[in-house]
N, C-alpha and C positions, 0 to 999 in steps of 0.2 A: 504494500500500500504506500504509494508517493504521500510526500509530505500536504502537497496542494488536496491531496484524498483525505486525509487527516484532516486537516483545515476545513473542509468543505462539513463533513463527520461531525466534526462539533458546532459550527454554524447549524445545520440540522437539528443537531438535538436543544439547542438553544433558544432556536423556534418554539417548543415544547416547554420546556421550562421559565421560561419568559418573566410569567408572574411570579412564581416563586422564588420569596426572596432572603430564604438561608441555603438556596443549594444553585449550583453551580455546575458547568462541562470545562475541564480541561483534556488538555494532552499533549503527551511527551513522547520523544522517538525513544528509541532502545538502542542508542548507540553506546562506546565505550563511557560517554559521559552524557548520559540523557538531560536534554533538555527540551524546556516545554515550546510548543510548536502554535496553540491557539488555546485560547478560554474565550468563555463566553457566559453568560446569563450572570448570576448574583455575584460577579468576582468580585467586586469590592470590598462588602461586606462580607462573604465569607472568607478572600485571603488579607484585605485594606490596603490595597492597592487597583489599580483599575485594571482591564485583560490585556488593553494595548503595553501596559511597564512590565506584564506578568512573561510576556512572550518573548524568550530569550535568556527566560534566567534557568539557569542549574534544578532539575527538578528535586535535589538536594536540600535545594533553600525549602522546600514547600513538606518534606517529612522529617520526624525526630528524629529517624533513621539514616538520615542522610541520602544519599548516590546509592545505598546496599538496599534501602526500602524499597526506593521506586526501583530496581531491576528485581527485589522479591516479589512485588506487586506485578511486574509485568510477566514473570514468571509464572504465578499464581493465574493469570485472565488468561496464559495462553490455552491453558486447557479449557478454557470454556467462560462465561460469565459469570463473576462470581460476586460475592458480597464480603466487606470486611469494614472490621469497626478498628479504626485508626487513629494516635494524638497524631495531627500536622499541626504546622506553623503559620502564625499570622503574624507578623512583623517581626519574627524571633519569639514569639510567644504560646503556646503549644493553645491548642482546642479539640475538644471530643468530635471528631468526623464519624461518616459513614459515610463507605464509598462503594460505588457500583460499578465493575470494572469489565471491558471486554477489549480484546486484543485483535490485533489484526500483522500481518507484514509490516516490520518497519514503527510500528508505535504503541500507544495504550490510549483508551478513551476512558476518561472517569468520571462521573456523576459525583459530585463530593456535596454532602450535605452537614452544616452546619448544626449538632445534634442542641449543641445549648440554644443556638437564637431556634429551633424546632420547639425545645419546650418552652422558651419565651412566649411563643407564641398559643401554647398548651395552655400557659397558666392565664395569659389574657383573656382567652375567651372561655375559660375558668372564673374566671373572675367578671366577665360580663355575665354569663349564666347566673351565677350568683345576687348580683344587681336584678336582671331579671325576675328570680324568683321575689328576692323584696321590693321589688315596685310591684307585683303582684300583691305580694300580703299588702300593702301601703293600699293600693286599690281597695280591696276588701276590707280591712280595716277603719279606714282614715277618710278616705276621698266617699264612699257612700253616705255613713252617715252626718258627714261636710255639707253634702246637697241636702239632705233634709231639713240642715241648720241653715242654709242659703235658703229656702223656699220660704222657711219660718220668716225668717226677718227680711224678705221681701214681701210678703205677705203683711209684716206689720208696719210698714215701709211705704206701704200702700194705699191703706187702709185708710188713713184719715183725720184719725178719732184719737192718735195720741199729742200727749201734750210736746211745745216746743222743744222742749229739754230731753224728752222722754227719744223722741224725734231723730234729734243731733244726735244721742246715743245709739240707735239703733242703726243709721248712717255710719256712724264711725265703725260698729262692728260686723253692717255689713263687706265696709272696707279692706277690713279685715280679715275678711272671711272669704272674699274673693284673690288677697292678696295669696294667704293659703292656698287656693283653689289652682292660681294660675303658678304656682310652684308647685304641687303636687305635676299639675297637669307637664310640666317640664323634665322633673326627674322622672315621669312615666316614659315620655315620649325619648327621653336621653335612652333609657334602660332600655327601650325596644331591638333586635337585633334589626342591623341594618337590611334593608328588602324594599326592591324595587319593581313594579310590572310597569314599563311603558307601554303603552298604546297608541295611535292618533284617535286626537281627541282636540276640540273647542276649548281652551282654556278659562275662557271667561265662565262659563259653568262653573267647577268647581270653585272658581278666584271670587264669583256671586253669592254661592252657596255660605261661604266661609264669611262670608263680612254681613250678607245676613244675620248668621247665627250669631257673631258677636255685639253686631250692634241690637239686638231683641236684648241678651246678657245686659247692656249698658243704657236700656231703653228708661228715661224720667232722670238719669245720672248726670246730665250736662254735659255729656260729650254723644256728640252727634258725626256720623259718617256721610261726607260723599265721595261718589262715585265717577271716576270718569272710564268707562269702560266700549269699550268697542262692542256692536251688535253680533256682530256673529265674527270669528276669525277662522284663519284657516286652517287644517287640521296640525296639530305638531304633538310629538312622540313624547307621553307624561303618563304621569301615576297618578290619576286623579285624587287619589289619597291623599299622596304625601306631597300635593300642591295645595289643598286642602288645607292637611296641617298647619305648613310653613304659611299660609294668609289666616289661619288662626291666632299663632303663635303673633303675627307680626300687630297684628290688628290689638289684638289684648294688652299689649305692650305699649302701645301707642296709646290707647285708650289710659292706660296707669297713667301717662305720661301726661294727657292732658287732665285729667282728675286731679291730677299735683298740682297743677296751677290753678285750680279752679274750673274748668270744664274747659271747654272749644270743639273744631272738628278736624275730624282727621280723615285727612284725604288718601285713596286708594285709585291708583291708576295703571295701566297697561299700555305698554306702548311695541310696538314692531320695528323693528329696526336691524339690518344685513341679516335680514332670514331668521334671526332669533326674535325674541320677545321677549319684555324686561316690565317687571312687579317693581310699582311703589308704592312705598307707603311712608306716607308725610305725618307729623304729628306736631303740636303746639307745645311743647314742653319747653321745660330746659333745655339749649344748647348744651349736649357732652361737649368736653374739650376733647381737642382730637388723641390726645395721649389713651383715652378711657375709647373714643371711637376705634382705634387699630389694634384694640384687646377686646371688642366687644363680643367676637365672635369664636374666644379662644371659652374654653368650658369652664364653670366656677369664676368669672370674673362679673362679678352683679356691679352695674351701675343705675344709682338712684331707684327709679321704678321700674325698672327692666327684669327683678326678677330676682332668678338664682344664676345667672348667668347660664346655663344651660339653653334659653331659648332662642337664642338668637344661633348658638352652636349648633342643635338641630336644622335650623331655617339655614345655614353652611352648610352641612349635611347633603341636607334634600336639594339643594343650588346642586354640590358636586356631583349628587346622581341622576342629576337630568345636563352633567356637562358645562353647566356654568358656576356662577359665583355669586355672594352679596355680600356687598361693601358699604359704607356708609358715602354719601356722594355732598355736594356744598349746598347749601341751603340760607339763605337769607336770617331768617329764624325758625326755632324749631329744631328739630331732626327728620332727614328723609333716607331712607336704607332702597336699596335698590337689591334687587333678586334676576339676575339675568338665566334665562331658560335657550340653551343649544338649539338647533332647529335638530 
């Protein structure tokens, strides 16, 4: 097998391994002094260096064993494809591999996977399963009977017949009580595992639905919604859900925002532009300084009304898995966040 055969051989399998990113393709000839020939896919990370500085060095540098491993190894694959669990070397530093080796004329092709960043990645979604289960019990628990205490004191809220003082109080904790509501509603939506169904689909449907249901939530409260939305648009590839969501999340947020000042409206708009389509949503509040806008969207950083900082990280989320982004954009007063949607 020629070296350019080789070359070609892990280009190939690199295709394959692509997303995966603790494992890797290298390979190395079997001359008197082997040296590696191409890598491809996670080499960075799995050796910390790139494939292009990796190509040329001694494949000595890459096991604890030296120059006697890599001809034991190639030894080992000629009889057939084999599996071994190996320390190599990441900058002089040794790491638990596992490598998947077959041989050919002239070289060695190895599959080398990173067995620590494997279970890094083990115990993360360990650890989101676990998240999972407690925003479930938090659900059952906490967020139920939350709504029976929201209906109560919008119900008494309503009504009429209490006195001014009695009034103010019940206002302040239904404030309260929604402030609750829309942090629960956050660490649910954080905890959920990531899932996406695109479809073609109308956007403004769901972007309608969503600012609906929030503004009915905020209906007699002083903050009022409009709309400027396109009648019908044309079909673009979404997850009605989690478009849904993300103009929940934003609307609620907005709404906190202008209840801090004392009420106003918070506008919601749709605009089309280079084949994409891009979500706004404007609100009357406090101007963020910008230092608190370019952390707004990182997890656990809560500014002012916004929350637990979670909801605005979801509404990033849902941007990346429709291919865009949302940043906060310049505004006169106020705050306005922009949600760009890929065509």
């Amino acid at each position: 097998m020629s070296s350019k055969a080789l070359v070609q051989l892990c280009e190939d399998l690199g295709r394959f391994i692509a997303a995966a990113h603790d494992t890797c393709a290298i390979v190395w000839n079997t001359g008197p002094s082997p040296s590696v020939v191409a890598g491809c896919g996670a080499v960075e990370r799995v050796f910390g260096t790139s494939a292009r500085a990796i190509v040329g060095l001694p494949a000595a540098t890459l096991f604890t064993g030296g120059e006697r491993a890599a001809r034991d190894l190639a030894q080992a694959a000629a009889n057939g494809p084999v599996e071994e669990h190996r320390t190599l070397l990441r900058g002089g530093q040794p790491f638990p591999a596992q490598l998947l080796l077959s041989s050919g004329p002239g070289g060695v092709v190895a599959l080398v996977r990173d067995v620590a960043a494997s279970q890094e990645v083990v115990n993360a979604a360990l650890r989101a399963e676990d998240l999972g289960r407690f925003a479930s019990l938090v659900a059952h628990e906490v967020r139920n009977p939350l709504s029976a205490v929201k209906i109560a004191l919008q119900t008494l809220e309503r009504h009429g017949t209490l006195a001014p003082n009695d009034l103010r109080r019940t206002s302040i904790a239904l404030r309260e009580v929604l402030n609750i509501e829309l942090l629960l509603n956050e660490v649910l939506e954080f905890a959920r595992p990531p899932s996406v169904t695109l479809i073609p689909g109308d956007p403004t449907a769901p972007v309608r639905d969503a600012v609906e249901g929030v503004e009915a939530e905020w209906q007699g409260r002083g903050v009022a919604f409009r709309r400027n939305l396109p009648e019908r648009m044309p079909p673009f590839a979404i997850d009605p859900v989690r478009v849904r969501t993300a103009v929940k999340i934003l609307c609620r947020q907005a709404a906190m925002a202008a209840h801090e000042v004392g009420g106003g409206t918070v506008e919601v708009s749709i605009e089309v532009q280079d084949g994409n389509w891009e979500l706004k949503v404007a609100d009357p509040g406090r101007q963020l300084p910008w230092e608190q806008r370019e952390k707004a969207f990182v997890p656990f950083t809560p500014s002012g009304a916004r929350g637990t900082g979670l909801g605005l990280a979801v509404v990033a989320r849902i941007a990346r898995e429709h291919r865009g982004d949302a940043k906060f954009v310049d505004a006169p007063q106020g705050n306005v966040i922009s949600v760009t949607f890929a065509a």
